[in-house]
C-alpha positions in Angstrom: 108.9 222.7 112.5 106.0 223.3 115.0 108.6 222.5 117.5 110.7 225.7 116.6 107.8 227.7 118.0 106.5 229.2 114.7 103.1 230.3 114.4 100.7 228.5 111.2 100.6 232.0 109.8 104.7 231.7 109.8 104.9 228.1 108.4 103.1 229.0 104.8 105.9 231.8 104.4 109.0 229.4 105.1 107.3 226.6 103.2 107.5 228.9 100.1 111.2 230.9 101.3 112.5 226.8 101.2 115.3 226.7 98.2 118.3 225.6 97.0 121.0 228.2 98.4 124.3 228.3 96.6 127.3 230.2 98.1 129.2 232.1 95.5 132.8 231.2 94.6 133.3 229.3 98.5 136.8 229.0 97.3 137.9 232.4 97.6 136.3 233.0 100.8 138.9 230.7 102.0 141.7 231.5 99.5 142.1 235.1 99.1 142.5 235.7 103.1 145.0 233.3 102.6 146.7 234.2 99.9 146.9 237.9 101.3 148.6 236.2 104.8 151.5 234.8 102.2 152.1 237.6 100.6 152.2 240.0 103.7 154.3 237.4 105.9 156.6 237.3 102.4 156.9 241.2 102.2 157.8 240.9 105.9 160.1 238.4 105.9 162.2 239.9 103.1 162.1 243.6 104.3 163.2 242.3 107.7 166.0 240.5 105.8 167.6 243.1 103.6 167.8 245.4 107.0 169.3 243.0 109.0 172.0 242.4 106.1 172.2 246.1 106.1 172.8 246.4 109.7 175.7 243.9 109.7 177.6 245.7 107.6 177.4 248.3 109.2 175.2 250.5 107.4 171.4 251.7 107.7 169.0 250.2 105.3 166.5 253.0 104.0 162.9 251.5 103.3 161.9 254.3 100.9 165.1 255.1 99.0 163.7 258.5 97.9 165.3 261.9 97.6 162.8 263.8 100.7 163.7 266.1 103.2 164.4 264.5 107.0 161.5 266.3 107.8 158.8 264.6 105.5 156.1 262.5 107.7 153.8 261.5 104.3 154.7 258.9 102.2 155.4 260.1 98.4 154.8 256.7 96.4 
């Protein structure tokens, strides 16, 4: 430890800061980002395909399906 430059006054205070460190739930660090990748690239994927099938039949596929002017820049959900 002398080797990573710390002073004796230094040393007592890491001797006593030395513990066991747990992480908390390391799953879900890994998980959740995951989980919210699927979900988005789903959403995506199926919003992109009921357009398309809109498209080819010759229609216009309307995202929000709601009864606003033409003029209305805010969603309303």
């Amino acid at each position: 430890v002398t080797g990573l430059g710390l002073f004796p006054l230094q040393m007592a205070s890491v001797t006593e800061s030395q513990g066991g460190w747990e992480p908390f739930l390391p799953g879900l660090i890994i998980l959740l980002p995951l989980l919210g990748f699927g979900i988005n690239g789903g959403l995506a994927l199926s919003a992109a395909r009921r357009s398309s099938n809109a498209v080819r039949s010759g229609q216009e596929f309307d995202f929000f399906e709601g009864s606003r002017p033409v003029t209305h820049s805010l969603p309303t959900w």
